[in-house]
N, C-alpha and C positions, 0 to 999 in steps of 0.2 A: 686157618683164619676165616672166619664169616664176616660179610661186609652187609651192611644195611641196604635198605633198599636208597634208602637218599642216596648213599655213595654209588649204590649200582644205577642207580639214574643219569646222576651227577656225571659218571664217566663214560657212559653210553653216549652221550649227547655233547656236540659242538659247547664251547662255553658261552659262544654271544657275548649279551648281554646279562647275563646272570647276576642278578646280587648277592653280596657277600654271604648273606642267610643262607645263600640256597646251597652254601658246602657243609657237608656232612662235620660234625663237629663244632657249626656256628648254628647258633638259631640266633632266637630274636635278640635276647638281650646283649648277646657277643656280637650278633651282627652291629646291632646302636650302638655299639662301646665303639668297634672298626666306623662304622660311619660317620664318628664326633670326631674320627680323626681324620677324616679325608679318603677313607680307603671304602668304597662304596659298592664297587664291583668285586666278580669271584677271581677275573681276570687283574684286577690290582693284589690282589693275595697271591696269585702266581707270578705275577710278577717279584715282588719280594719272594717267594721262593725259586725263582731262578736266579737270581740279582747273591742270593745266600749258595748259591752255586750249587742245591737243593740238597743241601745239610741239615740231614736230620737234627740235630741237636739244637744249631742256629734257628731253625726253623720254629721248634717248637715254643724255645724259648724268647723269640719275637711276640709267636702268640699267645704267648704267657705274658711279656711285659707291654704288650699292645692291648690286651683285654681282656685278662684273665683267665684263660681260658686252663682246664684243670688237666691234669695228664691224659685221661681223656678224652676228652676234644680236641686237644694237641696231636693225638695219634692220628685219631680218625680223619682229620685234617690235612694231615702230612699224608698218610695213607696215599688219600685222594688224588690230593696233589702228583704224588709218586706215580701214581697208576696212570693220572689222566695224559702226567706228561709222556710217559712212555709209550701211550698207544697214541699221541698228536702230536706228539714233537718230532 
């Protein structure tokens, strides 16, 4: 599996403050969609991916009925999530 450089960024680095755009699999438009809903930061997506007890399938299909997000961006997403938790949690 090859990983983009956003993801290898993404997981290289502390999450902070990061907003939701800045995870591999959201950009702009998926990010406004998560922002109209209250979910503003990359740390509130992991949160609901912890909270989903970081089930793949739950996971993707939030970001599927949160913002359309296509199989796609649901992977690279989860991916992220997957990786970032396991080298900071």
């Amino acid at each position: 599996m090859t990983t983009s450089q956003k993801h290898r960024r993404f997981c290289s680095e502390p999450m902070g403050d990061k907003l939701v755009y800045e995870l591999p699999g959201i950009g702009p438009v998926l990010g406004g969609r998560l922002q109209n809903r209250g979910i503003i930061r990359a740390r509130d997506v992991l949160g609901r991916f912890l909270v989903l007890n970081k089930d793949e399938w739950k996971f993707k299909n939030w970001l599927r009925d949160s913002c359309g997000a296509n199989a796609k961006q649901q992977r690279d997403c989860y991916n992220c999530m997957r990786e970032w938790t396991s080298n900071n949690l």
